[in-house]
C-alpha positions in Angstrom: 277.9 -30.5 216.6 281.3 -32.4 217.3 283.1 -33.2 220.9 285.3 -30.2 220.2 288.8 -30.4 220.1 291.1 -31.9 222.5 293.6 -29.7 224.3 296.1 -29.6 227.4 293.9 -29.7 230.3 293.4 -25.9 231.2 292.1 -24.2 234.8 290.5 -21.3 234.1 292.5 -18.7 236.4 289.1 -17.1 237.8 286.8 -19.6 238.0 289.1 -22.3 238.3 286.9 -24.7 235.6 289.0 -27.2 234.1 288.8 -27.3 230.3 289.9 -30.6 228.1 288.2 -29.5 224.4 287.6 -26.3 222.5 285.7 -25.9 219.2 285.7 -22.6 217.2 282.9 -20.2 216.8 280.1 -21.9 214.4 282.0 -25.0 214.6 284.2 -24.7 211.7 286.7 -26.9 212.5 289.5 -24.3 212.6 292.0 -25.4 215.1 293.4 -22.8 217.5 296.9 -22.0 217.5 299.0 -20.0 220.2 297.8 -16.7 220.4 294.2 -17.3 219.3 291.7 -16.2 222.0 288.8 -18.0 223.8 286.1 -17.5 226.3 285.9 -20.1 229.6 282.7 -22.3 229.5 281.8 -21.7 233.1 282.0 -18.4 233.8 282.9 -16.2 230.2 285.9 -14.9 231.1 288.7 -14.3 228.0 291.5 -16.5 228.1 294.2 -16.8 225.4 296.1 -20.1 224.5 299.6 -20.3 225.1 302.9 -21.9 223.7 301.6 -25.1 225.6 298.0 -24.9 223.8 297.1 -24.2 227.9 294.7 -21.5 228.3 295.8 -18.7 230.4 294.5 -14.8 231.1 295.4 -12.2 228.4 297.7 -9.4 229.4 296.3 -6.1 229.6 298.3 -5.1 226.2 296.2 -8.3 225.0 292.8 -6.9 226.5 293.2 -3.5 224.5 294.1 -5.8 221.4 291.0 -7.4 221.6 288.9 -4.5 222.3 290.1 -2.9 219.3 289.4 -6.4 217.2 287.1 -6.9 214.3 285.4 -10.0 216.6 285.2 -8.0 219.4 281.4 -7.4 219.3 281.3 -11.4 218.4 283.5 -12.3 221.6 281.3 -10.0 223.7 278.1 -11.7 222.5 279.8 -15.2 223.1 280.4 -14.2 227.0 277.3 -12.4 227.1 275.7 -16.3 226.3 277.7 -18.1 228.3 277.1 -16.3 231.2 273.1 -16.1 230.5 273.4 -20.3 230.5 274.8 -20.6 233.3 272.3 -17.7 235.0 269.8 -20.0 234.2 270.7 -23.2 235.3 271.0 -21.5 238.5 
């Protein structure tokens, strides 16, 4: 497993956890691109990446895109994890 990718640094608008790197699902080396969705390491919450490669929160015409997406079920898994983790390393 790499270091991820280096981004912008990014604050998380709900948990406030500053992100540096991302890395795509299974590690396939895709790099993101404006527009490409993610989940916040800390606490799971969706976040989109801007013009500036700076995570931000979707809109809510963004949320019903996503809901409606083939990866939803995958996305919901991915927070699903993240938030387990972090249950129990508390």
């Amino acid at each position: 497993m790499s270091d991820g990718n280096v981004m912008p640094n990014s604050t998380c608008p709900f948990c406030k956890y500053v992100m540096d790197r991302y890395s795509a699902v299974g590690d396939s080396g895709v790099k993101a691109k404006p527009g490409d969705v993610s989940c916040c390491m800390r606490c799971g919450s969706f976040l989109v990446f801007g013009a500036d490669m700076q995570l931000r929160a979707l809109t809510l015409d963004e949320m019903d895109d996503i809901r409606r997406s083939p990866i939803a079920k995958e996305l919901e898994r991915l927070q699903r994890e993240i938030r387990r983790f972090h249950a129990m390393r508390n």
